[in-house]
C-alpha positions in Angstrom: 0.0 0.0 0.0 1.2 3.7 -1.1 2.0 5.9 1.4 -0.2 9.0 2.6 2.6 11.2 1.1 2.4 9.6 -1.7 -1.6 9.4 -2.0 -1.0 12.8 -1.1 0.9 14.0 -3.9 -0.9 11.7 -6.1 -4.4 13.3 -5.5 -2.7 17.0 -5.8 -1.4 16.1 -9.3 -4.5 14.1 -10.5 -6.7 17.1 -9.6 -4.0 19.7 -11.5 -4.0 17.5 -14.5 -8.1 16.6 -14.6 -9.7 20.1 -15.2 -13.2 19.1 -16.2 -16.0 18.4 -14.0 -17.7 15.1 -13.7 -20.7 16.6 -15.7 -18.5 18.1 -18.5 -16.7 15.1 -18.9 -19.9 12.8 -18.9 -21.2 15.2 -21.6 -18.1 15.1 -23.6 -18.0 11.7 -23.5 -21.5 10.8 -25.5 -20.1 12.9 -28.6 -18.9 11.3 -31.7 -15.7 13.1 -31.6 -14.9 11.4 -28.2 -15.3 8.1 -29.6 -13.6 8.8 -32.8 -10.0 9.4 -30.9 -7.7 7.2 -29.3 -5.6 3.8 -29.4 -8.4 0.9 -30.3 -5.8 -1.9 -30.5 -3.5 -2.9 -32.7 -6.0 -3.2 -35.5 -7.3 0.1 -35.1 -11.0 -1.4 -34.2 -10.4 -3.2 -30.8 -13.3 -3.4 -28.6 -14.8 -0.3 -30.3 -13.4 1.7 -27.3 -10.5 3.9 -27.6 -8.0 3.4 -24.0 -9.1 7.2 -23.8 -12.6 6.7 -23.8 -12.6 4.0 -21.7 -10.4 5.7 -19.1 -12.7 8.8 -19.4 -15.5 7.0 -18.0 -13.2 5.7 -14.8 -12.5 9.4 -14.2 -15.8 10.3 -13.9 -15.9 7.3 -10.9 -13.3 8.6 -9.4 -14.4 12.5 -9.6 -17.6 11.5 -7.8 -15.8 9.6 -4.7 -15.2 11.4 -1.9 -11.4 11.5 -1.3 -11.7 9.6 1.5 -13.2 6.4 0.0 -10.6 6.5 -2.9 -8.9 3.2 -2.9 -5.1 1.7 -3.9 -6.6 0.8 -7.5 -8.1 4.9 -7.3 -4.4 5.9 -7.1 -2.8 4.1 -9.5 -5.5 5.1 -12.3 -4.9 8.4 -10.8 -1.1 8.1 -11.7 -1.6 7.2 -14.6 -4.0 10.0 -16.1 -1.6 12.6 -14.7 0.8 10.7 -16.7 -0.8 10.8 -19.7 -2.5 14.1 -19.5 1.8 15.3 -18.8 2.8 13.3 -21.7 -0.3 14.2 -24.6 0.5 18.5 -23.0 4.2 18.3 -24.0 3.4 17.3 -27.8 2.3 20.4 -28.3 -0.5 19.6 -30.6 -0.8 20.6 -34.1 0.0 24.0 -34.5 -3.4 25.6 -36.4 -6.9 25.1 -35.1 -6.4 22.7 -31.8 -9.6 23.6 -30.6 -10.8 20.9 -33.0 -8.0 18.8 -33.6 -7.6 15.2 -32.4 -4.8 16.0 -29.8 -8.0 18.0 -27.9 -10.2 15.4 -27.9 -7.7 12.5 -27.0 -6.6 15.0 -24.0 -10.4 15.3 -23.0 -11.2 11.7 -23.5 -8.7 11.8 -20.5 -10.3 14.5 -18.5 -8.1 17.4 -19.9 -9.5 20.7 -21.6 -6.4 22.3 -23.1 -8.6 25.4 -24.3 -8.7 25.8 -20.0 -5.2 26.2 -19.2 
């Protein structure tokens, strides 16, 4: 089991990196150019679910815990949107109209607004 500190820290970065609310992201995530973005296996077809869209919906779970009833599994999902969220940021995206370019929607699949920041 992780440390306080580290749940801590953890938490701090998680809420930094997710800056949509549970409703914004719920909404977000019925569109069509949610589900049109994203890694769907190797084939490009998958399940039907991009990673993205299919993590979007467990950050919504966690966004409507109460911190207190966040589990070890909670955390590590937490780690690893802040990872992503760090990693998709420091692409850059494309460098004319983000607002409706892929790189947008793959970062809000994940909880991330980049028009926001």
């Amino acid at each position: 089991m992780a440390a306080k500190d580290d749940h801590a820290e953890t938490y701090a970065a998680f809420k930094q990196a997710v800056n949509m609310t549970p409703a914004a992201l719920e909404k977000w995530l019925v569109t069509e150019e949610s589900k049109e973005v994203g890694w769907k296996g190797a084939d490009g077809h998958g399940s039907g679910e991009s990673v993205g869209h299919k993590e979007g919906a467990r950050i919504v779970a966690i966004l409507h815990k109460n911190k207190g009833a966040l589990d070890d599994a909670d955390y590590t999902d937490m780690e690893k949107v802040t990872g992503y969220v760090h990693r998709h940021l420091a692409q850059g995206g494309p460098a004319e109209d983000k607002e409706h370019s892929r790189w947008r929607y793959s970062l809000m699949n994940w909880g991330h607004d980049p028009s926001k920041a």
